[in-house]
C-alpha positions in Angstrom: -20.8 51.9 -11.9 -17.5 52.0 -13.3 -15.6 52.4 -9.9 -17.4 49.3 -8.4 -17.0 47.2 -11.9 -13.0 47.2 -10.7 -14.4 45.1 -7.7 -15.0 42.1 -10.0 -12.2 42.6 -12.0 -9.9 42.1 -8.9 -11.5 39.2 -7.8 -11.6 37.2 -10.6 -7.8 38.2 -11.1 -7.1 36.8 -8.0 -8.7 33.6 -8.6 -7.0 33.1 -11.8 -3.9 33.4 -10.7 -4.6 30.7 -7.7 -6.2 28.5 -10.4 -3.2 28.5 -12.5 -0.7 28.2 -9.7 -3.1 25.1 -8.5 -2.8 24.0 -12.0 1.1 24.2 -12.5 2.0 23.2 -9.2 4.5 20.3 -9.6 4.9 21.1 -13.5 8.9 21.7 -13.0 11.3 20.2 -10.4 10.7 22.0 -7.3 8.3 24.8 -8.6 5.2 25.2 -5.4 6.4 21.6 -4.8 4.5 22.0 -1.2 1.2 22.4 -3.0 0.5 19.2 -3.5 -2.5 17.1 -3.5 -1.0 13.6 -2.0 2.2 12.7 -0.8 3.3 9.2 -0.5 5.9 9.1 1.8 8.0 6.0 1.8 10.9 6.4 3.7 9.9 3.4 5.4 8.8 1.4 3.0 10.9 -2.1 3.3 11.1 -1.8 7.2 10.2 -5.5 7.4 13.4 -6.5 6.0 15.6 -4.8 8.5 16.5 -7.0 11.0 15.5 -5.7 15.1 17.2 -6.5 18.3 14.4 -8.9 18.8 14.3 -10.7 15.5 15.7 -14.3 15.7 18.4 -15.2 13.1 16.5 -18.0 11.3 15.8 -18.4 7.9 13.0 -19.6 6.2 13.4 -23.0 4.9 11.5 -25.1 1.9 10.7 -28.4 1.4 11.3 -29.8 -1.6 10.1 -33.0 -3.9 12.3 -35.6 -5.3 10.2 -35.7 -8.0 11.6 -32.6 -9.9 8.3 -32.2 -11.4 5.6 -29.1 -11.0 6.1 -29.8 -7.1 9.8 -29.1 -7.5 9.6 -26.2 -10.1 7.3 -24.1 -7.7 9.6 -24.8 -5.0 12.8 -23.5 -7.1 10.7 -20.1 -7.4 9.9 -19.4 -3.6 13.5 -20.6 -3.2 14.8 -18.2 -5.1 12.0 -15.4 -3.6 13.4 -16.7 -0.3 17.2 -16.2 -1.1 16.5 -12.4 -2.4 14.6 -11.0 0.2 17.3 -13.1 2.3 20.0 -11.7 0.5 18.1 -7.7 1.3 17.8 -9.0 4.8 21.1 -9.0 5.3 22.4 -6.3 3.1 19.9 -3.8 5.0 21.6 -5.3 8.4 23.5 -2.2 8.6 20.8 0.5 8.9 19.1 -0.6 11.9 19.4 2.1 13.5 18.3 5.2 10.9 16.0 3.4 8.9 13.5 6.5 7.8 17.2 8.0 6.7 18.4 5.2 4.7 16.4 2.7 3.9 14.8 4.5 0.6 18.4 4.9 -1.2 19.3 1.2 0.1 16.8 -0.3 -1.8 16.8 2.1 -5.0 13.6 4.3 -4.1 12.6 7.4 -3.4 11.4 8.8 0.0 7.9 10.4 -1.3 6.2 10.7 -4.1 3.7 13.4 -4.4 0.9 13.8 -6.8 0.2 17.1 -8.6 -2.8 18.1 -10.9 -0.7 17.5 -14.0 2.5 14.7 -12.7 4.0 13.2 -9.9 7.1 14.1 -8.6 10.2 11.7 -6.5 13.1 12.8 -3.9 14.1 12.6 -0.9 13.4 14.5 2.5 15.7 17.6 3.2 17.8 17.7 5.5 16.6 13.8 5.9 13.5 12.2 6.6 13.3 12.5 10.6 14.0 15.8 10.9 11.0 18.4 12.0 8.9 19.7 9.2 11.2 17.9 7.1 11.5 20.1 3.6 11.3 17.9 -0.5 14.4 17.7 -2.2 13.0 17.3 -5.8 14.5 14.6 -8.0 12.4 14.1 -10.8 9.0 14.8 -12.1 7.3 13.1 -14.9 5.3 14.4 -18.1 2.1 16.4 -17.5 -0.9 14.5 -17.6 0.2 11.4 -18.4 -1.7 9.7 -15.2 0.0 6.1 -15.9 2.4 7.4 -13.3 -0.3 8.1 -10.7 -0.5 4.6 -9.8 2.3 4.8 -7.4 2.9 1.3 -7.3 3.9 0.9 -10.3 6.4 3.1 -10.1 7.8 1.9 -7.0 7.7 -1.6 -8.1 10.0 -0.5 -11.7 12.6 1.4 -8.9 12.6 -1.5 -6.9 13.7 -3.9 -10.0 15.9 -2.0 -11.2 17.3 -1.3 -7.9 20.6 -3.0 -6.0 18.7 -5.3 -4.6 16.3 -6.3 -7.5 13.0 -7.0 -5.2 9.1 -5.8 -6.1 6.7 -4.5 -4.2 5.3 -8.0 -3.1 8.8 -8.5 -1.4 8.0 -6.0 1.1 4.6 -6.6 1.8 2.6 -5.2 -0.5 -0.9 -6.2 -0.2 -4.1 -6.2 -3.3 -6.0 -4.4 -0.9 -3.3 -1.6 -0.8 -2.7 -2.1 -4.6 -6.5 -1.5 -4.9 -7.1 1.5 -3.4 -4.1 3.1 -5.6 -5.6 2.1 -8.5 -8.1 4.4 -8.5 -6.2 7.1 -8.1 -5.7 7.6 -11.5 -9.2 8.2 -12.5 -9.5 10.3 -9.5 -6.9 12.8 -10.8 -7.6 12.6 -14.3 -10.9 14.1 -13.4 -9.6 16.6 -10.9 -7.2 17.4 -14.2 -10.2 18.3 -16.3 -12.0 20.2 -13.8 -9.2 22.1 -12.5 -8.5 23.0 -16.5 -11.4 23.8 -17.4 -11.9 26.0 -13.9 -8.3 28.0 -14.5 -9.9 28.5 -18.3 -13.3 30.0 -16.8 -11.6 31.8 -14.3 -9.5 34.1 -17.0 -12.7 34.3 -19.3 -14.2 35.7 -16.2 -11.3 38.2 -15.9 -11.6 39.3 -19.7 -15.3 39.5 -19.5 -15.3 41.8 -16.3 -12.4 43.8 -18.6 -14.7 44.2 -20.9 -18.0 45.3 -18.5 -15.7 47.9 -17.5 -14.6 49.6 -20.8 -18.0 48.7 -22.2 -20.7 49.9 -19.9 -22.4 52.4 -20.6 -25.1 54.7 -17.9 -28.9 53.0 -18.3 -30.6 53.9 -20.7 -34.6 52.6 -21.5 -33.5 51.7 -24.8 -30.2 50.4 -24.3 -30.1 47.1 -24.1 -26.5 45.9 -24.6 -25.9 46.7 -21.1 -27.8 44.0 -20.0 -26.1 41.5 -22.6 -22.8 42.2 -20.8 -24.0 41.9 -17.1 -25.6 39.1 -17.9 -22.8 37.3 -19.5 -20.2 37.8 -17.1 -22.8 36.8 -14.6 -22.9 33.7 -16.4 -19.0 32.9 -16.4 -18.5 33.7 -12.8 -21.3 31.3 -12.4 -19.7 28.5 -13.9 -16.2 29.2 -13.1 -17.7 28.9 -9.4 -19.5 25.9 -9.5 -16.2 24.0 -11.7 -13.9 25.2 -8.6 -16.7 23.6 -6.2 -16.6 20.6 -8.2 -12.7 20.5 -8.1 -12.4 21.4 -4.1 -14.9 18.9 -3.4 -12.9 16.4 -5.1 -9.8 17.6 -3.9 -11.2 17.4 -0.1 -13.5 14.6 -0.1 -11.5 12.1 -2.9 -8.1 13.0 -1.6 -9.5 12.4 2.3 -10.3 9.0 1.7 -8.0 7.8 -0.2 -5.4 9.0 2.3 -7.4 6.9 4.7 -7.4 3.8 2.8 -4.3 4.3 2.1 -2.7 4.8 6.0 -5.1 2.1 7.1 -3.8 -0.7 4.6 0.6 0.5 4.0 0.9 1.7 7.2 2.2 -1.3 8.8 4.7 -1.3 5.8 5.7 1.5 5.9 3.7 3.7 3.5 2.2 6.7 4.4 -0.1 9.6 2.8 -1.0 12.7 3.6 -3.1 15.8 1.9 -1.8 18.9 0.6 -3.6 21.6 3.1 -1.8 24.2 1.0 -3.5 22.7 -2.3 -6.9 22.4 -0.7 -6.5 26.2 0.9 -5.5 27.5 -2.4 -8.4 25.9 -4.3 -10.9 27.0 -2.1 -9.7 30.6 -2.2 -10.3 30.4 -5.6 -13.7 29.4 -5.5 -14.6 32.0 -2.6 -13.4 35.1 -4.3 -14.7 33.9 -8.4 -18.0 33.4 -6.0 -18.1 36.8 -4.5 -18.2 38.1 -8.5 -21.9 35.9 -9.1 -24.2 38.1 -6.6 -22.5 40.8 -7.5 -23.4 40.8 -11.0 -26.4 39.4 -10.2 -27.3 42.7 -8.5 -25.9 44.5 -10.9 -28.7 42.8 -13.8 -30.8 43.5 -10.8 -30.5 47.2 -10.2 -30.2 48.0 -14.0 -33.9 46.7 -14.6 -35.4 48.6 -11.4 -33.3 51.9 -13.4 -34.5 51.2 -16.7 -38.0 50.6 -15.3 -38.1 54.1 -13.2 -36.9 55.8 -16.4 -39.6 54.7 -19.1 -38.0 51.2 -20.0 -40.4 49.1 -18.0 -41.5 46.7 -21.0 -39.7 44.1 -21.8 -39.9 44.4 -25.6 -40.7 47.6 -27.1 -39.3 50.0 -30.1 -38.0 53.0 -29.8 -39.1 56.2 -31.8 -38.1 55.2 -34.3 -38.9 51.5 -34.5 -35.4 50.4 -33.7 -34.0 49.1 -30.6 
């Protein structure tokens, strides 16, 4: 029993270790960077504002009261909203032809944004952002778990302001029904947070306990009960450690899906973009697959300890021994 109690004892290892890599994935600049669980990329982003070979030179023109009253006022403002995405226009002029390259540094933004368990980090593309399988040059990554900064959005509409060009979001064509679908990514990943905590937690008690089974057991005995206390509880945390990774993956697959749908179907005619992290998703669901292997297994080991106790004189459930002790 002691040979095959290693068997769980590797598996749950395993699993630990990918639940804490899925866990810290993102926590430092650069560190499993490609484990990721959404990428925004947004090289593109402000692509309306680059003038084409088939764009006409016009500009947009206001009419204005000679009042000077509310009529007037509002008119000042999309005047002056007018004249900045005019003034972009122009300054962007010069990139027509490597926009994916360029664009992102001309108007103070980064080319993705990806979304960890614990932060989001920025950069840029590397070697740039047209190139095959194009690798992340990590700029900055923001504090763990504070999922504020998961609402992408915002922080492209703060890099934008304080960018050369001083635009926002609505500038280049961001739409509510975009905005909306980010917004609840924040809840999204602050419950993928917990799970995957807890699950990395579960996963190392699971380790400990089958540690413990292996140091511990002892052969079956009809009056020897603690055995069964042991199997028992490690069946237990393998159980649950199992069933939080399922709960995580699903999220992780099914949550991350669709909002990478919603997502492409509403930015990408502005030039943002999302894609899963396969890598994440593989990861996770390793995890789940070998802390699962360890459930049946204890489960048959509870299992063939009764049938042993049973064939050796330990059939009742509650008895004394001898000598009126357990």
């Amino acid at each position: 029993m002691r040979f095959l109690t290693a068997v769980p004892i590797v598996l749950s290892a395993v699993s630990f270790v990918l639940a804490m890599l899925a866990l810290l994935a993102g926590k430092d600049e650069g560190f499993m960077e490609e484990y990721h669980i959404i990428t925004f990329n947004t090289s593109e982003f402000g692509h309306i504002l680059v003038p084409t070979s088939t764009s006409g030179g016009s500009q947009a023109t206001t009419t204005t009261g000679g009042d000077g009253g509310i009529g007037g006022f509002f008119s000042s403002l999309v005047a002056s909203a007018t004249a900045a995405v005019g003034a972009a226009e122009s300054h962007l002029a010069s990139i027509e032809g490597d926009i994916a390259d360029e664009l992102a540094g001309e108007l103070g933004i980064k080319q993705f944004y990806s979304l960890h368990v614990l932060d989001v980090c920025e950069g840029d593309f590397k070697p740039n952002a047209t190139a095959p399988h194009a690798g992340y040059n990590v700029t900055n990554c923001t504090k763990p778990l504070d999922t504020s900064y998961m609402n992408v959005s915002a922080l492209l509409d703060r890099e934008l302001r304080l960018g050369p060009l001083h635009l926002n979001i609505t500038d280049l064509g961001f739409t509510q029904d975009l905005q909306d679908e980010i917004d609840k990514l924040p809840a999204l990943f602050r419950a993928l947070a917990a799970l995957f905590i807890i699950s990395a937690a579960l996963t190392g008690l699971a380790l400990l306990a089958s540690l413990a089974a292996f140091f511990l057991l002892r052969p079956v005995h009809p009056q020897n009960r603690g055995g069964t206390a042991i199997l028992l509880t490690n069946f237990t945390i393998a159980l649950l450690a199992a069933l939080f990774l399922l709960a995580g993956g699903l999220g992780t697959t099914i949550g991350g899906k669709k909002a990478v749908n919603e997502v492409n179907d509403k930015g990408s005619d502005i030039g943002i973009t999302a894609e899963r992290g396969n890598k994440f998703i593989a990861m996770i669901w390793a995890a789940f697959a070998l802390i699962a292997l360890c459930v049946p297994y204890w489960a048959a080991e509870m299992v063939l300890q009764m049938r042993v106790r049973k064939r050796l004189g330990g059939a009742r459930p509650y008895g004394k021994g001898e000598n009126g002790r357990w």
